[in-house]
C-alpha positions in Angstrom: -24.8 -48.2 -31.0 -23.1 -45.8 -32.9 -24.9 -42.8 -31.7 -23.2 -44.1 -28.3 -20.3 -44.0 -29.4 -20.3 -40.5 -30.7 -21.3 -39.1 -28.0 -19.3 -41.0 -25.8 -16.4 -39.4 -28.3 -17.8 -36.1 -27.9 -17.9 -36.1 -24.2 -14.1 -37.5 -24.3 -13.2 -34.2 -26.4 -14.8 -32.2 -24.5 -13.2 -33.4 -21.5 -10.1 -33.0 -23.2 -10.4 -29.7 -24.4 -11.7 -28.7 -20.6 -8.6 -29.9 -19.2 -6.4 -28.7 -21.9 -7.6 -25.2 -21.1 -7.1 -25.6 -17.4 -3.9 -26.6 -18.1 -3.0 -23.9 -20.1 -4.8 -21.6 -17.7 -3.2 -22.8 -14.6 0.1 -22.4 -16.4 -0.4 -19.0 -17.7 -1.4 -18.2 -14.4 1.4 -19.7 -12.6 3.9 -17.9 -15.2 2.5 -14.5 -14.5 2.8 -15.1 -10.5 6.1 -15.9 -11.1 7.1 -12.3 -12.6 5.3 -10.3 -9.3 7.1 -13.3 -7.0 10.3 -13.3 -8.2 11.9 -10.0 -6.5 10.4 -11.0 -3.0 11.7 -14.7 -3.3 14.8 -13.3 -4.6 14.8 -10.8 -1.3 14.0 -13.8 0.6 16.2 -16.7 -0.1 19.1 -13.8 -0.1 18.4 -13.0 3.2 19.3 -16.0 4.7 22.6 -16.9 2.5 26.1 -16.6 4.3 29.1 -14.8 3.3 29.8 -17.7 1.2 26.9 -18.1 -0.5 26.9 -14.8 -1.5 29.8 -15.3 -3.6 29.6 -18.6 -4.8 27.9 -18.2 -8.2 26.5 -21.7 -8.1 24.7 -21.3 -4.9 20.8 -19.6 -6.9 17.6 -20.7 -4.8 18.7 -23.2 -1.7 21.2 -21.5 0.8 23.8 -24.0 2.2 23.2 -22.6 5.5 19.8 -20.7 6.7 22.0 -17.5 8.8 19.2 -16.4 10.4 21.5 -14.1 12.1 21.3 -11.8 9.0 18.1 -10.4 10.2 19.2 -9.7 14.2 22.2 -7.7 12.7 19.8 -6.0 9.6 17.7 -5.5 13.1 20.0 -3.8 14.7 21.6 -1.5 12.2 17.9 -0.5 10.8 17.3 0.9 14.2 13.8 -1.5 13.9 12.3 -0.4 17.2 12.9 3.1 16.7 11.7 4.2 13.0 8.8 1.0 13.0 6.6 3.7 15.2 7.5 6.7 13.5 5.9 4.8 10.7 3.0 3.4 12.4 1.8 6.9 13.7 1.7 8.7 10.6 0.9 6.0 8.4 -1.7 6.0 11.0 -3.0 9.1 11.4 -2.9 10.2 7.6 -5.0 7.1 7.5 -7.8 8.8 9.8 -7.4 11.9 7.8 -8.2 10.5 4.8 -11.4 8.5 6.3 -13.1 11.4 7.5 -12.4 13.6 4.7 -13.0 11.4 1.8 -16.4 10.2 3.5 -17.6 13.7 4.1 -16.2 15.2 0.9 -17.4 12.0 -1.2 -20.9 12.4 0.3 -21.1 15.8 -0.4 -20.4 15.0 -4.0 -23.0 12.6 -4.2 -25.8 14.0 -2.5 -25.8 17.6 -2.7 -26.0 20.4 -5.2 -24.1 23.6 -5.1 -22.7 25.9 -7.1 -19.7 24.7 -8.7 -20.2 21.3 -8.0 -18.5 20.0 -11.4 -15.8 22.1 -11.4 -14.4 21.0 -7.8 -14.6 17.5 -8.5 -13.2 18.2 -11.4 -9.9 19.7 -9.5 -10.7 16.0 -7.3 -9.7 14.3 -10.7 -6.9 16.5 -11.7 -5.3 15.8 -8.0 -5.3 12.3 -8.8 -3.6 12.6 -12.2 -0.7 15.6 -11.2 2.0 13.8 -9.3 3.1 14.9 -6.2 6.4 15.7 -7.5 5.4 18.6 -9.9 4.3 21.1 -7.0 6.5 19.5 -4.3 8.3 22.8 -4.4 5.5 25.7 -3.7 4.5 22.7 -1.0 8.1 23.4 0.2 8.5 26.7 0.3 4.4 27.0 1.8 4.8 24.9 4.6 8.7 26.3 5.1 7.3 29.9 5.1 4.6 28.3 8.3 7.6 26.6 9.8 6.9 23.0 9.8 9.3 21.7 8.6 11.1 18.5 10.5 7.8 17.7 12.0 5.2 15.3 10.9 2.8 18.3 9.9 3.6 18.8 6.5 2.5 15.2 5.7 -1.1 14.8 7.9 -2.1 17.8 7.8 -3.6 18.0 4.1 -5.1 14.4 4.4 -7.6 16.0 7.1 -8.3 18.3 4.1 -8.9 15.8 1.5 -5.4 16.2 -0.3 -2.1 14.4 1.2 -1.0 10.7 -0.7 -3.9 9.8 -2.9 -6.4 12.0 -1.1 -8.9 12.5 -4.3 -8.9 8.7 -5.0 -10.3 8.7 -1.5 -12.7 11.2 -2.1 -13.6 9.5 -5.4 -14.0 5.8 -3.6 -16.8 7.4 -1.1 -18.8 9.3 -3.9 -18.9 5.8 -5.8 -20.4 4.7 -2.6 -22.7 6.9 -1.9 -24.0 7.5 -5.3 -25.5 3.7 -5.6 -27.4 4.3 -1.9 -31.2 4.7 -2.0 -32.7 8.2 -1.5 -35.3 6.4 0.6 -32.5 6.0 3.7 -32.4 9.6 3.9 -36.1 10.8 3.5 -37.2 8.4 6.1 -34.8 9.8 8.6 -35.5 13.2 7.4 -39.3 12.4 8.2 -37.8 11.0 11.5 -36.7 14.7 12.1 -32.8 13.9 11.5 -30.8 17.0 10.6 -28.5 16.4 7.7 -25.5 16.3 9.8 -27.1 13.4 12.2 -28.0 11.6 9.0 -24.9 11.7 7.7 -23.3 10.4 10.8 -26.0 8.1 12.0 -27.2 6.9 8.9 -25.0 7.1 6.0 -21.4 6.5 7.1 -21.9 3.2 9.6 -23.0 1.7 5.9 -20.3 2.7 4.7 -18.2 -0.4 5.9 -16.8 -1.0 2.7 -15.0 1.9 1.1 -13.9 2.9 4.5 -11.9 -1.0 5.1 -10.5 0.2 1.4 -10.1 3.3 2.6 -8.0 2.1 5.4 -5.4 -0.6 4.3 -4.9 1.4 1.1 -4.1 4.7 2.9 -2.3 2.2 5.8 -0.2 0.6 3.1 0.5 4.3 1.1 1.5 6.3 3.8 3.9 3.2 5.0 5.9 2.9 1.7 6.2 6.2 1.1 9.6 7.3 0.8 9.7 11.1 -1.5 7.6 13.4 1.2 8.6 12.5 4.5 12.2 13.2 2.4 11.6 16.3 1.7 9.9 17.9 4.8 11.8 15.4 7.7 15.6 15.9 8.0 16.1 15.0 11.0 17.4 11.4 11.4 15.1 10.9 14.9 11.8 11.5 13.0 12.1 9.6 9.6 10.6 6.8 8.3 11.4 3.5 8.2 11.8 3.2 4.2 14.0 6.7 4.6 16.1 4.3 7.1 17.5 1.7 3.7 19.4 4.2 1.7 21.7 4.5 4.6 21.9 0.9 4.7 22.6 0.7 0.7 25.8 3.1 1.2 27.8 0.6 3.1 27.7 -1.5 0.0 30.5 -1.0 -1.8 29.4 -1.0 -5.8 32.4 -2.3 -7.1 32.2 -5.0 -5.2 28.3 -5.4 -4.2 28.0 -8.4 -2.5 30.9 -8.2 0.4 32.5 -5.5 1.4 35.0 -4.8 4.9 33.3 -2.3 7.3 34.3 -0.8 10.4 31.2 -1.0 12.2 30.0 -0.4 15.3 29.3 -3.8 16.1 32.5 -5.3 14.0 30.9 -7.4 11.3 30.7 -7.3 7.9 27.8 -5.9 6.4 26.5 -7.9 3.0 24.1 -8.3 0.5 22.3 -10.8 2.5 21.6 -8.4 5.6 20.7 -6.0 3.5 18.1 -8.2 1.9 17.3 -9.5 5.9 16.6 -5.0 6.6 14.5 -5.0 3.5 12.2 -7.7 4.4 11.9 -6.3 8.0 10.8 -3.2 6.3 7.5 -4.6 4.5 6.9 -7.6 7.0 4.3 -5.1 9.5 2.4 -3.9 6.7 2.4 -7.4 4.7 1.2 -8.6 8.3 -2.0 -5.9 8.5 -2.9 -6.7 4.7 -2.7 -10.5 5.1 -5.0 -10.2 8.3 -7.7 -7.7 6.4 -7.0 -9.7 2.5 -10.5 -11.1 3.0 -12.3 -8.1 4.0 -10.4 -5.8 1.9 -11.5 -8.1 -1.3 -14.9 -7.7 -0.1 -15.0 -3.8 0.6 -13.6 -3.5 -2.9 -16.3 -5.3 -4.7 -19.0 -3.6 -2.1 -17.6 -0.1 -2.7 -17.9 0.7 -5.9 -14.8 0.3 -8.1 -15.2 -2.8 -9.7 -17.8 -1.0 -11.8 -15.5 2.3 -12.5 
């Protein structure tokens, strides 16, 4: 009888202590979402606040009024319709860039020999670590001296070389790849009498599903938020981004007075904090839409790929 109940109190403790750490898991968990979530529900709630709650300090979390209205006016001034497919196409194309060179340079890193082999992946690394912003200059004065400037050259261009935004992450996700397939693939299709080049294309990269979907919503998501290149090289207002679009929207705020200011505006209203908030959410929603519809893939390409065991 007392052996029961010992280990009736030992499977009570347990129990306990199992719940106790889901508790404190859950709560650890829910504390550290908070940190990441706070700026967007911030943006958010913001967004749809009126004039009124803007400056009312005791109006936090729960607008009186949902002014949905904000974001037809944040709409209108971000020029939406015009900069959202300046974006798209060379958020786009850099994308493609990057997928063919970093699965052609990545295989040749992990299947072939040659002479030098170490030290250009070695310069792969180095790319990775120097930021863009230490050579931005001779970039500059290179593409200045081809004269492409103002067009959309300066920053597609090197991704079909294996450079551009994060090109030698890239290059380094499709070696990973490629380095845990089986030597086998290739010897039977070079028994088959595939060329190298037919392998490559027929064989190895339709398996390579996985670091190419990485491939793709990073590069997507990278070349979208980008805001310091397409500064540099684009001046003219008809071919920037759309994140080059909110500085200009930041500069009718006044910054004595940040959250209402008078305007003379084109349209006659007053520009606020809240529409400015309404411009910024408009600004992340398309590529937050393409990541939410690929999340499940993406997870899975990342585990497939490679990186989990870098």
């Amino acid at each position: 009888m007392e052996n029961a109940v010992r280990r009736d109190h030992a499977k009570a403790g347990r129990i306990a202590k199992n719940v106790c750490f889901r508790v404190g898991f859950y709560f650890l968990l829910l504390a550290l979402s908070f940190i990441f979530l706070y700026p967007f529900i911030t943006m958010i709630v913001k967004s749809l606040m009126t004039d009124s709650d803007l400056i009312n300090i005791t109006v936090k979390w729960i607008p009186t009024k949902l002014t949905w209205s904000n974001y037809k006016i944040a709409y209108q001034k971000l020029w939406f319709s015009r900069f959202v497919w300046n974006s798209a196409l060379v958020a786009v194309l850099c994308t493609v860039g990057h997928a063919f060179s970093g699965a052609l340079t990545g295989y040749a890193f992990a299947r072939y020999k040659f002479f030098g082999k170490s030290f250009l992946f070695a310069l792969v690394i180095l790319s990775m670590i120097v930021p863009v912003q230490t050579i931005i200059f001779p970039l500059y004065m290179q593409y200045s001296n081809w004269g492409v400037l103002n067009t959309y050259v300066p920053l597609i261009l090197p991704c079909f070389f294996g450079f551009g935004l994060s090109g030698g992450f890239f290059i380094f996700l499709f070696r990973q790849f490629f380095m845990g397939m089986p030597y086998e693939m290739e010897e039977a299709a070079r028994v088959d009498g595939c060329g190298p080049i037919r392998t490559y294309f027929r064989i190895m990269l339709p398996m390579a599903r996985a670091p190419m979907l990485v491939c793709i919503v990073l590069g997507v998501v990278w070349h979208w938020n980008d805001y310091f290149e397409p500064g540099v090289y684009i001046n003219d207002t008809a071919l920037r981004m759309l994140p080059n679009r909110l500085p200009s929207l930041y500069a009718l705020l006044d910054k004595e007075n940040f959250s209402m200011i008078q305007v003379n505006d084109i349209e006659g209203v007053i520009f606020n904090e809240a529409m400015l908030m309404a411009a910024t959410f408009l600004c992340i929603l398309p590529i937050m839409i393409f990541y939410l519809i690929l999340q499940r893939r993406f997870m899975e390409g990342v585990e497939r790929s490679g990186l989990t065991g870098m």
